[in-house]
ZAMARGU-4260 file (C-alpha; in steps of 0.2 Angstrom, whole numbers, plus 5000, padded with zeros to 4 digits):
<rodrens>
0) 5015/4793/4737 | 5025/4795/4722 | 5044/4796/4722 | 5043/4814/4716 | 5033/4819/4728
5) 5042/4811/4742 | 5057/4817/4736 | 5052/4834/4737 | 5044/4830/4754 | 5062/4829/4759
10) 5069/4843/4753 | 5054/4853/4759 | 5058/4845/4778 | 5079/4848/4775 | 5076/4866/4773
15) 5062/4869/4787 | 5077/4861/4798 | 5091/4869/4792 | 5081/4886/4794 | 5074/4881/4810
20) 5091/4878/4817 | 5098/4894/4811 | 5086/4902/4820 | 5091/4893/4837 | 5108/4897/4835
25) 5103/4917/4832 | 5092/4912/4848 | 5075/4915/4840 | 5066/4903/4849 | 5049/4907/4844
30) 5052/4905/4825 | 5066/4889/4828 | 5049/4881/4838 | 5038/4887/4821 | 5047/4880/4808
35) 5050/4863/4819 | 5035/4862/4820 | 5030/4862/4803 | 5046/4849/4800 | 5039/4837/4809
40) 5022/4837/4802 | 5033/4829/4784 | 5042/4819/4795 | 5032/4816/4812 | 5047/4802/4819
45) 5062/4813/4815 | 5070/4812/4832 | 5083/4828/4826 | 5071/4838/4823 | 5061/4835/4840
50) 5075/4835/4850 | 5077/4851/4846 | 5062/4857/4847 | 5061/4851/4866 | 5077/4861/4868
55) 5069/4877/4859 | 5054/4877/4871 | 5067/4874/4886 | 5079/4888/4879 | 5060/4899/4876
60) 5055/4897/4892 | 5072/4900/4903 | 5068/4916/4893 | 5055/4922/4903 | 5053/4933/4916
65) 5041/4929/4927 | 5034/4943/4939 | 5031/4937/4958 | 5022/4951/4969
</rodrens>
């Protein structure tokens, strides 16, 4: 791959990120677990990005109500 286009690579992942942990901050798990997603499928290793995306599924699922009858 070309520097041009790993360069933009980057800058494609730095946003998702930056987005992605906007929306875990605002608590918008679903989206948060979206955009990580697609971050990680630039940069598969990044251990930022799937540490929190392990922490947006915990965050998504301690949202749940679950109904016991």
């Amino acid at each position: 791959m070309d520097e041009a286009k790993l360069e933009a690579k980057r800058v494609i992942f730095k946003n998702l990120l930056k987005e992605a942990l906007g929306c875990y901050q605002k608590k918008d798990y679903s989206k948060a677990i979206e955009l990580l997603q697609n971050a990680l499928c630039l940069e598969p290793k990044n251990q930022k990005a799937k540490k929190y995306l392990q922490m947006a599924k915990d965050a998504q699922g301690r949202g749940l109500i679950i109904s016991r009858e």
